[in-house]
C-alpha positions in Angstrom: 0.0 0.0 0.0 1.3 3.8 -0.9 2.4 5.4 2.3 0.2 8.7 2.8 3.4 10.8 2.5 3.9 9.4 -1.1 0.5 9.7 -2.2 1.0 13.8 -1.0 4.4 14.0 -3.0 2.1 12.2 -6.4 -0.7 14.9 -5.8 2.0 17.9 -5.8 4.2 16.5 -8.5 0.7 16.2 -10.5 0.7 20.0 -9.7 3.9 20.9 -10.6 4.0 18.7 -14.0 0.6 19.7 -15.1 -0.9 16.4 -14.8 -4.5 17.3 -14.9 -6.1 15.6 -12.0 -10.0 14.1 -12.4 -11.6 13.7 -8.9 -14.4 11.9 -8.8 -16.6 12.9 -5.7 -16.2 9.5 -3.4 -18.6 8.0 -0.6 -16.8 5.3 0.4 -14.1 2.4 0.3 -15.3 0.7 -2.4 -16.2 3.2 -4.5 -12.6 4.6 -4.1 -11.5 1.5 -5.2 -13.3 1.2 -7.9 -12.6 4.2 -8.8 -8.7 3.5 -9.1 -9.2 0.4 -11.1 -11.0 2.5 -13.6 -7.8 4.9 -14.2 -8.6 7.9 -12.3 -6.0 9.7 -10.8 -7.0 11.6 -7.8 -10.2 11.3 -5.7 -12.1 14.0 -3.4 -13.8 12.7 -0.4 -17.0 15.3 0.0 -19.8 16.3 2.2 -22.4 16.0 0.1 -21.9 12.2 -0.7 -20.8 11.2 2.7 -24.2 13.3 4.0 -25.9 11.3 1.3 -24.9 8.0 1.6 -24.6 7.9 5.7 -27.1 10.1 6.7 -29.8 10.0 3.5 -29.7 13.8 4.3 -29.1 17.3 2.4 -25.5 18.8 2.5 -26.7 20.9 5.2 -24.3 20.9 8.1 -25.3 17.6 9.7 -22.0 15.7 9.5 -19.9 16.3 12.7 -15.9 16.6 12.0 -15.2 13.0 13.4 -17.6 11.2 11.0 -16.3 13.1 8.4 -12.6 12.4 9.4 -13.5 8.6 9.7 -15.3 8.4 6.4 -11.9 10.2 4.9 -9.7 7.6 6.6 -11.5 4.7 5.0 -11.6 6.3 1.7 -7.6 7.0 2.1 -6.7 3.3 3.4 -8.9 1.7 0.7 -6.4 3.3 -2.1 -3.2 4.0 -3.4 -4.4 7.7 -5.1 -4.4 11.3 -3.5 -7.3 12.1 -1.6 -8.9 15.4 -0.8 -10.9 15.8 2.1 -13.4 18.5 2.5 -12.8 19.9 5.5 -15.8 21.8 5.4 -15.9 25.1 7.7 -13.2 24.0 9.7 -16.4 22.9 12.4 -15.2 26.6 14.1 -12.7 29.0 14.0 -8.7 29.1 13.5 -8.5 27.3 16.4 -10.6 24.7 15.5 -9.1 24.1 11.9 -6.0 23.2 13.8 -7.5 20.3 14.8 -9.5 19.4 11.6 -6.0 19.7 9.6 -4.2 17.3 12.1 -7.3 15.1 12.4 -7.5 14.5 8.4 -3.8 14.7 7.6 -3.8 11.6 10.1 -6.3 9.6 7.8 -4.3 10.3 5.2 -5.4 13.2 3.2 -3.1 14.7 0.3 -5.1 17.6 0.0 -7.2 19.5 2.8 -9.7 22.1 1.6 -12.0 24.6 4.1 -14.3 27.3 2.5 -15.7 30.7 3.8 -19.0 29.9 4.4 -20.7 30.9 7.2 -21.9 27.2 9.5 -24.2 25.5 8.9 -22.9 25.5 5.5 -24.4 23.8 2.8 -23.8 22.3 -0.6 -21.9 24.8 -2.9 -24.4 24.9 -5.7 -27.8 25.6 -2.8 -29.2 29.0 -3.0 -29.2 31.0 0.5 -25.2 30.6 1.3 -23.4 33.3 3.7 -19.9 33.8 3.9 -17.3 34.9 6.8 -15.4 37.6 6.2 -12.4 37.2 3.8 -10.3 37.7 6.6 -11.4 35.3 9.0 -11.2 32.9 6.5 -7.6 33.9 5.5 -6.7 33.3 9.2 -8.5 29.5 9.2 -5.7 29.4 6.1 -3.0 30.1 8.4 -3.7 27.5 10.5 -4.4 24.6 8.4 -0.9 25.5 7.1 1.1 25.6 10.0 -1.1 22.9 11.9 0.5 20.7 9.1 3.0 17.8 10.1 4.2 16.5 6.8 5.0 19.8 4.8 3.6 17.5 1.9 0.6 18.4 2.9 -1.4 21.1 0.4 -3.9 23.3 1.7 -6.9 24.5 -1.0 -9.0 27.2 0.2 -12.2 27.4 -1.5 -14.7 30.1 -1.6 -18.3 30.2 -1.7 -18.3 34.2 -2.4 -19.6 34.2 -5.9 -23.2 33.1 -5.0 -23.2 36.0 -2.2 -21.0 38.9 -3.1 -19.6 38.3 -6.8 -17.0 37.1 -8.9 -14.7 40.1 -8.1 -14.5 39.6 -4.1 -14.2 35.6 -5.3 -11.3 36.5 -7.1 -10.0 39.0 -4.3 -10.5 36.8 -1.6 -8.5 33.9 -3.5 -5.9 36.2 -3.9 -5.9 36.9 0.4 -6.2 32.8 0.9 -3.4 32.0 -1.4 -1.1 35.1 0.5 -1.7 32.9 3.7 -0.9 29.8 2.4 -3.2 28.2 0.3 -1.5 26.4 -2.8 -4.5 25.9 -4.5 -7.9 27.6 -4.8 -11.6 26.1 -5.6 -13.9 29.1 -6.4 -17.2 27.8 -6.2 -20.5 27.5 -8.2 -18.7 29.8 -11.7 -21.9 30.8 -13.4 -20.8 30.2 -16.8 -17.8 29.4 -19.0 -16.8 33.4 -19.4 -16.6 33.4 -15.5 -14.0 30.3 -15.2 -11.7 31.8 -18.0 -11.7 34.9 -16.1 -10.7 33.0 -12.7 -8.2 31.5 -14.7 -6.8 34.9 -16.3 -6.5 36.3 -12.7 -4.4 33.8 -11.3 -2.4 32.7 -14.7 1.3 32.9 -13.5 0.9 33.3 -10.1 1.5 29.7 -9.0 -1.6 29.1 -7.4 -3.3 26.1 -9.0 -6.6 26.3 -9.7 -9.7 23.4 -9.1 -13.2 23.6 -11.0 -16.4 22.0 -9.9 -18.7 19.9 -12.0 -21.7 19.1 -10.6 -25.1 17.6 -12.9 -27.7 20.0 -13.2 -25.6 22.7 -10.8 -24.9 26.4 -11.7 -21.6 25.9 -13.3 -22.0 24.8 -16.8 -20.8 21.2 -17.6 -17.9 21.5 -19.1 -15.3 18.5 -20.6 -12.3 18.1 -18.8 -9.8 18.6 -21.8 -11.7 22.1 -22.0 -11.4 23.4 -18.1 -7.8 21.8 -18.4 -6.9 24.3 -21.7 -8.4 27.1 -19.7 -5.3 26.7 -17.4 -7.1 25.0 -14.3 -5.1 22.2 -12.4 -7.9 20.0 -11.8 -11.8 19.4 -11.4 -13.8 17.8 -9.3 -17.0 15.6 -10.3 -18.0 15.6 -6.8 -21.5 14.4 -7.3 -21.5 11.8 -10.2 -20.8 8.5 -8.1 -23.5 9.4 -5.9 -25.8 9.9 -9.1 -24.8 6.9 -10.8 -25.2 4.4 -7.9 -28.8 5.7 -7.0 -30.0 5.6 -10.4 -28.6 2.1 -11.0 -29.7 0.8 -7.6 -33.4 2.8 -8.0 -33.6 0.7 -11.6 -32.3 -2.8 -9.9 -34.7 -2.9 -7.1 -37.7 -2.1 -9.1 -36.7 -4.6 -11.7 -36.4 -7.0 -8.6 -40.3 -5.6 -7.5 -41.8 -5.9 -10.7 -40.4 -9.1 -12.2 -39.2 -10.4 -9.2 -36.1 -11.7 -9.8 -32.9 -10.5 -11.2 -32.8 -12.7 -14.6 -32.6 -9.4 -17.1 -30.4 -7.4 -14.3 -27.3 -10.0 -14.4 -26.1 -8.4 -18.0 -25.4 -5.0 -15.6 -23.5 -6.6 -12.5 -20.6 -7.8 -11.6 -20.9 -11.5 -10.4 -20.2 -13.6 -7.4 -16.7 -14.5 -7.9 -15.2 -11.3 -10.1 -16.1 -9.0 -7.2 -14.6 -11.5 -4.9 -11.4 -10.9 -6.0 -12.3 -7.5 -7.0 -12.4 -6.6 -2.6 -9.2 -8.6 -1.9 -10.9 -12.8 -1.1 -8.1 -14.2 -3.1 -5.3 -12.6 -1.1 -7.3 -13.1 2.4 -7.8 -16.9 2.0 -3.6 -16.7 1.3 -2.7 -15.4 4.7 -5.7 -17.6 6.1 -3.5 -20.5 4.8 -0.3 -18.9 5.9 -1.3 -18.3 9.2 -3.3 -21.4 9.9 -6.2 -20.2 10.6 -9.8 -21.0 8.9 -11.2 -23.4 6.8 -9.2 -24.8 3.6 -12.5 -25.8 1.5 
């Protein structure tokens, strides 16, 4: 397994090399790891699918910092990518993102982002958000960056200003985060494809790296990744189409299974019995079963 530090040093060399990265918004361990067998190159462990898939419940603020934490630890042992965990708010103030930096660099995040809004927060692309002030948030910054242990660590600051006071004060107050320490900035819910390329005008040269959103039916237009990646961002997340995917597959399986009531027609779509056995690691259990003696050899 990739050592947490390593999977930091991949994340910034992807940063320094122009390796676009393509994180996928991830729920869990599995899906992480499916996600890595596919090809993708980074994953982003967010509130709205943790919220989703724990709770059943909005990105509204529910999620307390040690469930998060925990979710981001099992996403981060389940895979040998770069992970970045939303660290939300920071669950307080400066004081409190010292803790929330050392709690999720321990689980073995590569990235650590915490926005400006005001908590409760809520999904990026709700209407009604508030925001902090710009230099509040600048001081959370601060924090997460000299709470770090491993100076591998990167520290994104995102900011949910657009939605509240405009694309200027987004692109002001990215400026302020990156001054106290943030290496990359997410600037939140970009109305429309002028709006990105002026984002990315703003901080061309600068060496601040820049992360995008995509997000189905959201305010920021969808957008490929070969075109956010030629307007000069770093990255993008897709933070919400696991979470879509798996509900509508699972919402068509289970009324297949009500209505015909069996699985006959489903079995084209799945993976079966023995494939995902090895797919989750059986193969290399029953090994050290036999190894260490222990179980049944049948």
């Amino acid at each position: 397994m990739t050592s947490a530090h390593d999977k930091r040093l991949q994340f910034r060399s992807n940063l320094k090399n122009g390796r676009f990265m393509t994180a996928p918004g991830i729920y869990d361990a599995l899906s992480a790891k499916i996600a890595q067998e596919a090809g993708v190159n980074c994953l982003a462990m967010g509130g709205y699918a943790i919220s989703a898939s724990r709770l059943a419940r909005p990105d509204v603020g529910f999620l307390s910092q040690t469930e998060m934490a925990q979710a981001l630890k099992e996403v981060c042992d389940a895979t040998d990518l770069p992970v970045i965990g939303d660290g939300d708010t920071g669950y307080g103030n400066a004081m409190n993102v010292l803790r929330v930096a050392c709690e999720y660099e321990h689980a073995g995040a590569s990235c650590i982002f915490f926005e400006d809004q005001v908590w409760p927060k809520r999904c990026g692309h709700m209407d009604g958000k508030q925001v902090i002030s710009a230099e509040e948030h600048a001081q959370k910054i601060r924090a997460a960056f000299d709470a770090r242990e491993d100076p591998a660590t990167v520290i994104m600051a995102r900011t949910d200003t657009r939605a509240v006071h405009g694309l200027d004060d987004a692109i002001r107050r990215g400026r302020l985060y990156a001054e106290a320490g943030a290496e990359v900035l997410f600037i939140e819910a970009l109305r429309d494809r002028a709006e990105m390329e002026t984002v990315a005008r703003a901080f061309k040269g600068t060496g601040v790296a820049l992360f995008a959103n995509m997000i189905e039916g959201g305010k920021t237009p969808i957008l490929s990744n070969r075109e956010i990646q030629e307007m000069g961002f770093a990255g993008v997340f897709w933070s919400c189409t696991s979470l879509y995917l798996v509900a509508s597959a699972l919402y068509r399986g289970f009324r297949t299974l009500v209505e015909e009531g069996t699985t006959d027609s489903l079995k084209g779509q799945m993976i079966e019995f023995s494939q995902f056995n090895r797919f989750v690691g059986l193969d290399v259990y029953r090994e050290l079963e036999r190894k260490y003696r222990v179980g049944r050899d049948d």
